[in-house]
Steps between C-alpha positions, in 0.01 A plus 500: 500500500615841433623744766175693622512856528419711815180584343405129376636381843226695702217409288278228617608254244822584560523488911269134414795398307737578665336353866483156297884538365536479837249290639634156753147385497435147312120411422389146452208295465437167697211273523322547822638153645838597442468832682296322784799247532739766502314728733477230742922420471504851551302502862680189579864672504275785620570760189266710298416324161752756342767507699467102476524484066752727534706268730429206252631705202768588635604137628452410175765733353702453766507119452622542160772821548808369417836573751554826565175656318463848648114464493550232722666628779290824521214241479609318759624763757163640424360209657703453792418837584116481442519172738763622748242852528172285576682270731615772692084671485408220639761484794479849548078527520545147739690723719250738537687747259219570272403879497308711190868584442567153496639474092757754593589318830541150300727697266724648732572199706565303101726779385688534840719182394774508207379192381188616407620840361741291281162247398294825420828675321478206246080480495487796376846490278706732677486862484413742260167587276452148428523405845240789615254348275553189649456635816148591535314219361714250719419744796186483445420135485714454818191725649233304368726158591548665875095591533443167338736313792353671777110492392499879509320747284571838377357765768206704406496873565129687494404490150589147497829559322835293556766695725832494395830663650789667378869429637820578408849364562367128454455221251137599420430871445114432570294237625105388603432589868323147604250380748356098581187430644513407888 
């Protein structure tokens, strides 16, 4: 495709197009008893249906990377540190650790060891641009994976909206403030 113009770029066609150049999502079709099966796997090993497909594509690439494959290890140190973060939910919210600021709190006590910082280093592929876009949507799902661990939900202010905080000076920038039911 031809390089778009400022003008093209903020048209609606154009930001469209250039949203999907971008885009990480993959749609698929399944027949119902597929998606049943693989919804209950999912519960089972107690992840969200999506988190769960992604887990099984990426076993499946990692299964066939050959030695060394760059993929791989990014793959894989994403991994470790998407289990070592919901272990560490769950042992934090057993000791009576769970807060609304709870995400941040799991986060801080991950990122406080070297090991980790050097597993989330090579998630996200180092530093730099590429890295920062890496960043968020990693961040993110170790939110929804940390709610998910603890049986919490995103907290509700007035107008029934989800309450999120800012921070600065940590591994997430911004998180969901969270609540569970008593």
């Amino acid at each position: 495709m031809a390089t778009q113009t400022k003008t093209e770029q903020s048209t609606k066609p154009g930001r469209r197009a250039a949203r999907l150049a971008e885009a990480q999502t993959l749609n698929l079709s399944v027949e119902p008893k597929v998606r049943a099966r693989l919804h209950e796997l999912a519960a089972a090993e107690g992840l969200e249906l999506g988190h769960y497909v992604q887990k099984v594509l990426e076993s499946h690439v990692l299964d066939r990377a050959a030695e060394g494959d760059e993929l791989a290890e990014r793959l894989s140190a994403k991994r470790a540190v998407i289990d070592h973060v919901v272990t560490l939910a769950r042992e934090l919210d057993g000791k009576g650790k769970f807060d609304a600021d709870f995400i941040l709190t799991v986060m801080k006590a991950a990122s406080a060891e070297k090991a980790f910082l050097d597993l989330y280093q090579t998630a996200i592929g180092g530093e730099g641009k590429e890295a920062a876009r890496a960043q968020k949507p990693l961040n993110q799902q170790l939110g929804r994976l940390i709610r998910k661990a603890v049986g919490a939900k995103g907290k509700r202010n007035a107008q029934g909206k989800v309450m999120r905080a800012q921070t600065s000076g940590e591994i997430i920038s911004s998180y969901t403030l969270l609540t569970k039911d008593a």
